[in-house]
N, C-alpha and C positions, 0 to 999 in steps of 0.2 A: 507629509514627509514621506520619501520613499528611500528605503535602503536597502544593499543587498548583503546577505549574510551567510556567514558560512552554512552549510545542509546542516551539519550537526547543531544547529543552532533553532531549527524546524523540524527536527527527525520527532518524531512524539506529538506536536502541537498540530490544532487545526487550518490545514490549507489544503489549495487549490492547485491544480495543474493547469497551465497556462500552456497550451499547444503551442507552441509559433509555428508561421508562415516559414520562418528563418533559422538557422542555428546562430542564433546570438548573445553574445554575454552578457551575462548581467548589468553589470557595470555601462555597456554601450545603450543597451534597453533604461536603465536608468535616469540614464542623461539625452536619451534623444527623446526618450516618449513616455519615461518616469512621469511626468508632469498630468500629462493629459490621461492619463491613468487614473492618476489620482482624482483630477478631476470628475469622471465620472464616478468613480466610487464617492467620493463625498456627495454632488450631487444628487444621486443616485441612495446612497444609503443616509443622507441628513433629512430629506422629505420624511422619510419611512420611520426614522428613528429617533426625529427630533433631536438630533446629533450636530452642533457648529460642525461649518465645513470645513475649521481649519485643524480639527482635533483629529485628523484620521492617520493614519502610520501605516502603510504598506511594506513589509519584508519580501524582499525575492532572495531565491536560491537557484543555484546551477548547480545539481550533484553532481555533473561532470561536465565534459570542454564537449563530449561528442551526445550530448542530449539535446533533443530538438526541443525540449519545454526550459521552464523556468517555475521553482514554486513562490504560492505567494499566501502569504499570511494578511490578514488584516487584523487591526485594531485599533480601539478609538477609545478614548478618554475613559469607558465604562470597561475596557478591558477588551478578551481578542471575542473576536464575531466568529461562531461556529462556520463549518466550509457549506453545511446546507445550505445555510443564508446566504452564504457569500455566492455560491452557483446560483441560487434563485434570484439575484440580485444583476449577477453579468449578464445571466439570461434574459434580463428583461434592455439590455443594454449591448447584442449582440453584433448589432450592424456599425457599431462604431468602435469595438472590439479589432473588427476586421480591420478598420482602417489604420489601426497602430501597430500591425502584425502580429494580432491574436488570432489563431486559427479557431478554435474553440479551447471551453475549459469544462476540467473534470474534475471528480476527486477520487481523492487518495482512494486506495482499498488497502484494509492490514488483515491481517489474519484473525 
């Protein structure tokens, strides 16, 4: 499942920044390329974790209408996936990142 959620709804918890190629809204990213997202992330994190592929739940966020990312959370049945794992995860999933208009992805830094 993939949903997008308010920021304050991710302000605190662990995620990812999602560069886009685009400035696009959640909601559009959800429903054009939600999908294939997902699928590499379950793909991609059910080998690794012995996780069903259909238990994974992706959150995205748009802090605002003029930011070139999206953040995204992930979690799966056992509860949310740290963002180290999650970047060491897309990293190994890079070149097909690009083709759903992911430029790269980073994370967070807090004080």
């Amino acid at each position: 499942q993939v949903i997008c959620r308010d920021w304050s709804k991710l302000a605190g918890k662990s995620y990812v920044i999602l560069n886009m190629t685009e400035n696009t809204e959640c909601e559009v990213f959800r429903s054009h390329k939600g999908l294939k997202l997902l699928r590499l992330v379950a793909e991609s994190f059910s080998r690794k974790l012995s996780t069903p592929a259909d238990s994974w739940l992706i959150s995205l966020s748009k802090p605002s209408e003029d930011d070139k990312h999206l953040l995204m959370m992930l979690a799966s049945n056992r509860g949310t996936i740290p963002a180290k794992e999650v970047l060491a995860m897309l990293g190994d999933v890079k070149e097909n990142l690009i083709e759903i208009g992911i430029h790269n992805v980073t994370s967070a830094t807090g004080c």
